[in-house]
TIVO-2410 file (N, C-alpha, C; in nm, 3 decimals):
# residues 66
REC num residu      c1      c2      c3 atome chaine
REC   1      X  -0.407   6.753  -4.192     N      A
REC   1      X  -0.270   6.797  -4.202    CA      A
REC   1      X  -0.202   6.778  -4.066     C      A
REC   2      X  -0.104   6.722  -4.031     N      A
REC   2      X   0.023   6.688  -3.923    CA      A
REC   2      X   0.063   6.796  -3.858     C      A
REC   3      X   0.073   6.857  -3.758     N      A
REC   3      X   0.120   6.992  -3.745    CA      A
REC   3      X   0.245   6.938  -3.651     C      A
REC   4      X   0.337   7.003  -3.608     N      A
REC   4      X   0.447   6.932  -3.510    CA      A
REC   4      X   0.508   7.093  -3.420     C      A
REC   5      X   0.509   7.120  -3.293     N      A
REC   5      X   0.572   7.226  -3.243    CA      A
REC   5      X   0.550   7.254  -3.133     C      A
REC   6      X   0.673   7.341  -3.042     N      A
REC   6      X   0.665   7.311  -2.926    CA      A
REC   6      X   0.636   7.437  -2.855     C      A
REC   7      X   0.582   7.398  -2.746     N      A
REC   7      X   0.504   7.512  -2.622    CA      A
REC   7      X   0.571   7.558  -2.562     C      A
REC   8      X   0.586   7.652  -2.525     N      A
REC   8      X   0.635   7.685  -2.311    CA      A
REC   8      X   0.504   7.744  -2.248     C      A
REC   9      X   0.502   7.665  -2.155     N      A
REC   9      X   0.384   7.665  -2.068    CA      A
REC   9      X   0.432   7.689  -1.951     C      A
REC  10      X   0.474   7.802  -1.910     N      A
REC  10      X   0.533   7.865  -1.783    CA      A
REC  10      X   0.474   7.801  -1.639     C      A
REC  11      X   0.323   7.807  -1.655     N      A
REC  11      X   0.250   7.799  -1.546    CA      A
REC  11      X   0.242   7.611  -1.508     C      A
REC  12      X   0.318   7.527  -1.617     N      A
REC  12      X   0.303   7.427  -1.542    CA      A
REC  12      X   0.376   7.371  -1.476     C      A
REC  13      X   0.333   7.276  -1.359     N      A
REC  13      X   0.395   7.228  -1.276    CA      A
REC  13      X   0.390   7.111  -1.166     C      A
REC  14      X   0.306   7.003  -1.196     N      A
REC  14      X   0.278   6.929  -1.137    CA      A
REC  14      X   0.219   6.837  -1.253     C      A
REC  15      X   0.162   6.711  -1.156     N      A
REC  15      X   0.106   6.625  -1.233    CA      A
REC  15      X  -0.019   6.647  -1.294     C      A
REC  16      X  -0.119   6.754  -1.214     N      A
REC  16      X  -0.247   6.804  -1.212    CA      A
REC  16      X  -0.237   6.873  -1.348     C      A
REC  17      X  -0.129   6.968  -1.350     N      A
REC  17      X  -0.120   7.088  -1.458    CA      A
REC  17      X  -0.130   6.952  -1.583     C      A
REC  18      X  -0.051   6.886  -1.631     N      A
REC  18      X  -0.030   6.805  -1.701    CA      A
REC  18      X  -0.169   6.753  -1.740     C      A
REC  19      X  -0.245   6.676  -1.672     N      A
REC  19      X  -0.334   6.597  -1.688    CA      A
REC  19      X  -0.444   6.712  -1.741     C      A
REC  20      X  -0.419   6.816  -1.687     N      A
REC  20      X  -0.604   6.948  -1.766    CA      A
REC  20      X  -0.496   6.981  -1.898     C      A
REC  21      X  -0.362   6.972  -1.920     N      A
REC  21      X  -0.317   7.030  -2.033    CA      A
REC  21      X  -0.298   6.913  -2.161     C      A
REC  22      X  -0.306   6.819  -2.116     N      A
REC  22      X  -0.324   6.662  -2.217    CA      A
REC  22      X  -0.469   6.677  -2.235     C      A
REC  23      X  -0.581   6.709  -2.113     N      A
REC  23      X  -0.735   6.692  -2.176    CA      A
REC  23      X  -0.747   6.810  -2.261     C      A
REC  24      X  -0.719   6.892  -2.241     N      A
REC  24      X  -0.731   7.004  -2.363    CA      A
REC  24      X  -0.701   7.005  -2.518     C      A
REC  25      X  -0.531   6.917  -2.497     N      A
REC  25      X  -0.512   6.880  -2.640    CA      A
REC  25      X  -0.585   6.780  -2.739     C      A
REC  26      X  -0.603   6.688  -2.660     N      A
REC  26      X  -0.617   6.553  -2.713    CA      A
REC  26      X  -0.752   6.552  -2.800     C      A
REC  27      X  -0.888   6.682  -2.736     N      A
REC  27      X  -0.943   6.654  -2.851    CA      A
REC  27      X  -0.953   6.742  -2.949     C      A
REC  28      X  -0.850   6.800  -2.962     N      A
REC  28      X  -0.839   6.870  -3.067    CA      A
REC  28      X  -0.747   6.802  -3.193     C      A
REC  29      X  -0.723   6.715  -3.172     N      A
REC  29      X  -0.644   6.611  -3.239    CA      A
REC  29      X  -0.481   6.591  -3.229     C      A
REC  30      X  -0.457   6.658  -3.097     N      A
REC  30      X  -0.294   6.712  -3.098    CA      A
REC  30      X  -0.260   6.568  -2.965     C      A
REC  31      X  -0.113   6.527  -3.009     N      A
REC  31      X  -0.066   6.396  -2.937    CA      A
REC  31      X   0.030   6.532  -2.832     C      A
REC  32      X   0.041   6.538  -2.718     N      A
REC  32      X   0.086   6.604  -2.604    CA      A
REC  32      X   0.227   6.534  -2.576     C      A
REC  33      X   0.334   6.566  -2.569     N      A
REC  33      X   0.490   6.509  -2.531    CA      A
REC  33      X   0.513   6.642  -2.411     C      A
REC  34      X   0.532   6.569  -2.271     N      A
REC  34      X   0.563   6.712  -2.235    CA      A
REC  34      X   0.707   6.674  -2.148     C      A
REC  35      X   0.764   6.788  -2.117     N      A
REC  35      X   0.893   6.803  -2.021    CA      A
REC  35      X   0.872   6.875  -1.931     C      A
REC  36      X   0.848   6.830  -1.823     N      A
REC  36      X   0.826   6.884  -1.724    CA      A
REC  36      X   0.924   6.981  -1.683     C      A
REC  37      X   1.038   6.937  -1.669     N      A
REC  37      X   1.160   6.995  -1.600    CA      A
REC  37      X   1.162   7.136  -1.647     C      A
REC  38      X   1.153   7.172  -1.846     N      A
REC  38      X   1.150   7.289  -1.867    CA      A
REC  38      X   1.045   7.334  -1.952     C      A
REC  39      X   0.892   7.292  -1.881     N      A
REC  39      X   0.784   7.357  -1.850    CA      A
REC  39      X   0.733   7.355  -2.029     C      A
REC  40      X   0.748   7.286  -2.090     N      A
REC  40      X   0.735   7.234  -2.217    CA      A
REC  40      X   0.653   7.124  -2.301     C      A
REC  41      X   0.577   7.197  -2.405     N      A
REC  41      X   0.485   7.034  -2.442    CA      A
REC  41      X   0.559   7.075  -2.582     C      A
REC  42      X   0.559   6.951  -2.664     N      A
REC  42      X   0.560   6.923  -2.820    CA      A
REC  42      X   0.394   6.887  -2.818     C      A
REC  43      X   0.384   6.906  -2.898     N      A
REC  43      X   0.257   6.892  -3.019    CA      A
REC  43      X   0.253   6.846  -3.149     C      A
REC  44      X   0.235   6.679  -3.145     N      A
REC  44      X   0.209   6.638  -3.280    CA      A
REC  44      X   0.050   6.584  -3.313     C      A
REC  45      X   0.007   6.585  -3.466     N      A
REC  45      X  -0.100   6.541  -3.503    CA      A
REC  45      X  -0.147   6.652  -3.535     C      A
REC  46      X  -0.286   6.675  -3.531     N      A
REC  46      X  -0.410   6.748  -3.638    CA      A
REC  46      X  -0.414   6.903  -3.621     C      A
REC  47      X  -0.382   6.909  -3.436     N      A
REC  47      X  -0.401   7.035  -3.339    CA      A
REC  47      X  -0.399   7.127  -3.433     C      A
REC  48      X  -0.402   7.248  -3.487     N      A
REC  48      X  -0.324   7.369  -3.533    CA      A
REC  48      X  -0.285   7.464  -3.347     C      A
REC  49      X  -0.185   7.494  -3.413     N      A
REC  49      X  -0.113   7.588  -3.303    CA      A
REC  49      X  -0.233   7.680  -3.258     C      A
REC  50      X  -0.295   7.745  -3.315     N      A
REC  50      X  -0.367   7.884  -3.241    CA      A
REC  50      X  -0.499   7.763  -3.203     C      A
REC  51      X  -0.537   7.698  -3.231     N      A
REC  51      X  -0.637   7.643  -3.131    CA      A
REC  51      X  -0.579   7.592  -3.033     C      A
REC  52      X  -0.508   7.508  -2.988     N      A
REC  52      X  -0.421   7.450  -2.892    CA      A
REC  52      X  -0.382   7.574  -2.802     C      A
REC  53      X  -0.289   7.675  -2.827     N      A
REC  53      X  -0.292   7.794  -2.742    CA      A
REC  53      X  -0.420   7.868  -2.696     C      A
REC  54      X  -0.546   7.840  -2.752     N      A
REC  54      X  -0.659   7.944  -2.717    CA      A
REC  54      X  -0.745   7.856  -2.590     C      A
REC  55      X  -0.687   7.725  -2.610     N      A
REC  55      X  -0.775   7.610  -2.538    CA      A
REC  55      X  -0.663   7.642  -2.420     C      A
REC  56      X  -0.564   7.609  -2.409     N      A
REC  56      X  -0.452   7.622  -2.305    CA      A
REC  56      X  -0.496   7.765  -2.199     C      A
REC  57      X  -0.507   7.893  -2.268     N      A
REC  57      X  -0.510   7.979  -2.225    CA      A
REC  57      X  -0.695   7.961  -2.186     C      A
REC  58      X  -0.766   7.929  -2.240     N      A
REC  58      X  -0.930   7.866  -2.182    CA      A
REC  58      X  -0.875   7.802  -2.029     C      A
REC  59      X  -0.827   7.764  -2.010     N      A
REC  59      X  -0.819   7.645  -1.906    CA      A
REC  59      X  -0.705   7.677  -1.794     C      A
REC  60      X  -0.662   7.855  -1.842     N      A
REC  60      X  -0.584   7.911  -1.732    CA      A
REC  60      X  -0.410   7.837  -1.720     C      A
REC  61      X  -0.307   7.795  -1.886     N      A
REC  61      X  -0.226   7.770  -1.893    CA      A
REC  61      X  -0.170   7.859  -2.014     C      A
REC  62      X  -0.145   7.970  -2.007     N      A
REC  62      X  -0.098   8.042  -2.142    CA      A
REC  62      X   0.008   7.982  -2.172     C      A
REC  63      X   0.050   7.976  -2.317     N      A
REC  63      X   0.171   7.889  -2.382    CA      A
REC  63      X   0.236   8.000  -2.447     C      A
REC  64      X   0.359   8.020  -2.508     N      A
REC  64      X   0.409   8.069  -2.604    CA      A
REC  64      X   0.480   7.952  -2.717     C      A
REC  65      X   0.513   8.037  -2.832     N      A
REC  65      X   0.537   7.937  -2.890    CA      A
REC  65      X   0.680   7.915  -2.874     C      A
REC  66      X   0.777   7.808  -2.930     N      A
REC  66      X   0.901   7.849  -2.876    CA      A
REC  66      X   0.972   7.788  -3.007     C      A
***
């Protein structure tokens, strides 16, 4: 099933944050779109939302949903 929806990820901020928050998604089956400027990923593909947030928050990036 496709899931599609977007994050706020307060705590990111660099290129570093980005790159541990793309390895987190990606194998969970979720495609990562992010905006840096306002601290934001979309999420398309397989991800479901509460795994994607539990992995985020694993890896010291809590998300809300928005």
């Amino acid at each position: 099933m496709s899931h599609r929806y977007v994050l706020s990820v307060p705590d990111m901020s660099c290129g570093h944050c980005r790159a541990s928050i793309e390895a987190a998604i990606r194998p969970l089956g979720g495609e990562p779109v992010f905006d840096m400027e306002a601290r934001r990923v979309t999420v398309t593909g397989d991800a479901p939302e509460p795994q994607v947030k539990a992995a985020l928050d694993y890896i010291g990036f809590p998300a809300q949903s928005v």
